[in-house]
C-alpha beads as a LAMMPS data file, in Angstrom:
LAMMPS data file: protein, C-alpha beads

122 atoms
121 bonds

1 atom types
1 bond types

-500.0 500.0 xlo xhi
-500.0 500.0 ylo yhi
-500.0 500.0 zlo zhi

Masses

1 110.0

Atoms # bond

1 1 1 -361.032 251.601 -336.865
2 1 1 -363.117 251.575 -333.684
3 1 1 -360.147 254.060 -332.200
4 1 1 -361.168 256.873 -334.694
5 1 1 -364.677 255.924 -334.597
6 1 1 -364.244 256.958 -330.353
7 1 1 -362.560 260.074 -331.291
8 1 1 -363.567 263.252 -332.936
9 1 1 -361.993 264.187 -335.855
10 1 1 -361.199 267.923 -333.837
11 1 1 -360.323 267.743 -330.108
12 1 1 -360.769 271.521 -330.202
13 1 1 -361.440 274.482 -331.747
14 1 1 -359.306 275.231 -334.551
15 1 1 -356.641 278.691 -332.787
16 1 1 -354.889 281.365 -334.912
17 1 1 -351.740 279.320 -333.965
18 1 1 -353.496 276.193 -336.118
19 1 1 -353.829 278.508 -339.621
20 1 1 -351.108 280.054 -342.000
21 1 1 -349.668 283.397 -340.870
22 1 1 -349.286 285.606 -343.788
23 1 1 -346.341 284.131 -344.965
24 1 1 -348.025 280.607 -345.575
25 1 1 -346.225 279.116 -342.769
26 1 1 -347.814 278.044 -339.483
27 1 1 -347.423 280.286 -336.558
28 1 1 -345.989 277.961 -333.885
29 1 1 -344.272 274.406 -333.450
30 1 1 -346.937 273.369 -331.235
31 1 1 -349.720 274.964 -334.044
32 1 1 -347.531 272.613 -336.339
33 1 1 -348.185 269.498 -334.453
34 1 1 -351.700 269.743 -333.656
35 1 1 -352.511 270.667 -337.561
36 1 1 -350.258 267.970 -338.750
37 1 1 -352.215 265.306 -336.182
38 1 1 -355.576 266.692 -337.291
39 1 1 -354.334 265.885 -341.251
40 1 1 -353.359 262.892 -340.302
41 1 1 -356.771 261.899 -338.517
42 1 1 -358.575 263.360 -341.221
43 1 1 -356.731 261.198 -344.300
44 1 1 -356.957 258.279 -342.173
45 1 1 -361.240 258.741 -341.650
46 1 1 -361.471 259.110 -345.083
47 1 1 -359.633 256.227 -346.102
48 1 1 -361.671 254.379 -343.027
49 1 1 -364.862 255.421 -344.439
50 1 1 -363.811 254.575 -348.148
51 1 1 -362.883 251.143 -346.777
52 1 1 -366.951 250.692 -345.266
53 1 1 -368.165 251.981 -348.554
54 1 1 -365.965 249.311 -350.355
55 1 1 -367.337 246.700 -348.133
56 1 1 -370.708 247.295 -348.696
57 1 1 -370.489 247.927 -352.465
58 1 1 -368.626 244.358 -352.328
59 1 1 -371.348 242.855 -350.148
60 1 1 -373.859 244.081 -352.428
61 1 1 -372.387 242.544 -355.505
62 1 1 -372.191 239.052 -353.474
63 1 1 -375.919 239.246 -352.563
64 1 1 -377.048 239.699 -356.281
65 1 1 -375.243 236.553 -357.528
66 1 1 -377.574 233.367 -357.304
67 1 1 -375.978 230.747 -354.659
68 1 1 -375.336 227.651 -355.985
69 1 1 -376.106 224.469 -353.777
70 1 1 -373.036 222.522 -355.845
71 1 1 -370.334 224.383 -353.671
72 1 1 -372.433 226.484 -350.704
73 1 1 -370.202 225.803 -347.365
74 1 1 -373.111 227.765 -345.080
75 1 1 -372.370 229.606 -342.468
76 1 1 -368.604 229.765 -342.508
77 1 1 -368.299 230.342 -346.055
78 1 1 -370.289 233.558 -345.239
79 1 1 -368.435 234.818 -342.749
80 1 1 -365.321 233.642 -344.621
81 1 1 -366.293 235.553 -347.480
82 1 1 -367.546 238.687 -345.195
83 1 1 -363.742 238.593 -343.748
84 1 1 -361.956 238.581 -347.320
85 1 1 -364.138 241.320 -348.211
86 1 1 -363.092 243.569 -345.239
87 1 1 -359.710 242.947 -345.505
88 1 1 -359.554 243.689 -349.678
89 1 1 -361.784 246.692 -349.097
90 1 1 -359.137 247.868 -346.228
91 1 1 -356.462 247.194 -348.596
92 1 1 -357.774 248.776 -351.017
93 1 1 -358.553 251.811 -349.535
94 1 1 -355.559 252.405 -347.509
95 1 1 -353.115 251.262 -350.164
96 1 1 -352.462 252.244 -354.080
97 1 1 -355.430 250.711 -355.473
98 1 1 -357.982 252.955 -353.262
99 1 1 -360.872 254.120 -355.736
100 1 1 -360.217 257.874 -355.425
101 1 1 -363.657 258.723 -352.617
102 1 1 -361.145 258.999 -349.562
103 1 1 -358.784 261.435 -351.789
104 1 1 -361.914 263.471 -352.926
105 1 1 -363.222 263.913 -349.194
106 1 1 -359.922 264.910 -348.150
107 1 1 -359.640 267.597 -350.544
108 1 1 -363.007 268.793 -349.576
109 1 1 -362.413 268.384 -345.837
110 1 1 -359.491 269.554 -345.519
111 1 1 -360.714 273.112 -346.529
112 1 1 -362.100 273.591 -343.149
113 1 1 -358.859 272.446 -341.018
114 1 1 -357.546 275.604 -342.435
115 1 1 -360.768 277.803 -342.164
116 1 1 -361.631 276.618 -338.655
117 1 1 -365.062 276.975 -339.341
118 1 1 -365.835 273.558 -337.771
119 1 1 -367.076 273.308 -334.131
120 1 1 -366.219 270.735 -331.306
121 1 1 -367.738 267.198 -332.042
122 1 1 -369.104 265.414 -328.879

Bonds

1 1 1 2
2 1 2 3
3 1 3 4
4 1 4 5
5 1 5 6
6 1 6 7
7 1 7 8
8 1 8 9
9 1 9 10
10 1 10 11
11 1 11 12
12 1 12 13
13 1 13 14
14 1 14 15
15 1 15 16
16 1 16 17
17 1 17 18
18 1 18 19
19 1 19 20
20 1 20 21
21 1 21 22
22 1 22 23
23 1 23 24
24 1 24 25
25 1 25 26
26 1 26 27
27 1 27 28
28 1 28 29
29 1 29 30
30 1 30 31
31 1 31 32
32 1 32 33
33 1 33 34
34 1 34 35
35 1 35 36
36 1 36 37
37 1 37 38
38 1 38 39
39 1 39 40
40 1 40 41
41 1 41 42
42 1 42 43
43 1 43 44
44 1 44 45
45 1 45 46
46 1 46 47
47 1 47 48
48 1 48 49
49 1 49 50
50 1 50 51
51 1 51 52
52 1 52 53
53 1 53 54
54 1 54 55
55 1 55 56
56 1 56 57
57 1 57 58
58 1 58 59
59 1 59 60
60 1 60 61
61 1 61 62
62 1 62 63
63 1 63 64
64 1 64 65
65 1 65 66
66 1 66 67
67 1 67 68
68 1 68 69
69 1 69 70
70 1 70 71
71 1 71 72
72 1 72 73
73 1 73 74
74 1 74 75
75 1 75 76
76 1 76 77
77 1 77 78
78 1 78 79
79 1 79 80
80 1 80 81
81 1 81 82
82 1 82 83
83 1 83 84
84 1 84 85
85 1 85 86
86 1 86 87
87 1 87 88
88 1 88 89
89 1 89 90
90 1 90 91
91 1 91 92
92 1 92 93
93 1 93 94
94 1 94 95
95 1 95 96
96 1 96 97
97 1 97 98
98 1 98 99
99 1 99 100
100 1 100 101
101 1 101 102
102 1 102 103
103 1 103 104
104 1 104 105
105 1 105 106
106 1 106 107
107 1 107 108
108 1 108 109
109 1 109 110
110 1 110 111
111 1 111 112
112 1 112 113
113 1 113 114
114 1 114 115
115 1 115 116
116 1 116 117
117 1 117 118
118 1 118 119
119 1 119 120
120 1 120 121
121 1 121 122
């Protein structure tokens, strides 16, 4: 996750070779490529992000259940706990039981791979 969190989402500005000629197909292989890595970045930032949003929701549901001193382990149950979540949430988003917010960013996003109206991140 920290690899795409390094990386913008567009190396570039988006070319005529990167959009659909007339015909609905690309212009070039190499237009091909680039568009098809860009897709790929962009589903797998949306299913990263879905993933953080997961986390927190399930951190917040954990905070607003009373601890109970009968079976508290401390610290490492925390951070236990704080590990299961991350890895369910991950699961969960990049698998079949994601909740549907990486799939509705993607649609929206995905819009401007084909527009190119997006400039260069930094």
């Amino acid at each position: 996750m920290e690899e795409i969190l390094r990386q913008p989402v567009f190396e570039g500005k988006i070319t005529a070779a990167d959009k659909p000629s007339a015909n609905g197909k690309k212009a070039t292989r190499q237009g091909d490529s680039a568009s098809e890595d860009a897709r790929r970045r962009l589903t797998n930032a949306c299913a990263d992000f879905e993933a953080i949003f997961v986390q927190q929701l399930f951190k917040t549901m954990r905070a607003s259940v009373p601890e109970s001193n009968l079976m508290h382990g401390g610290r490492a149950e925390e951070l236990y706990t704080s590990m299961l979540d991350q890895q369910v949430a991950d699961q969960m988003a990049h698998g079949q039981g994601s909740i549907g917010l990486a799939n509705q960013m993607q649609n929206k996003l995905a819009h401007y791979l084909v527009t190119g109206t997006v400039t260069e991140s930094k």
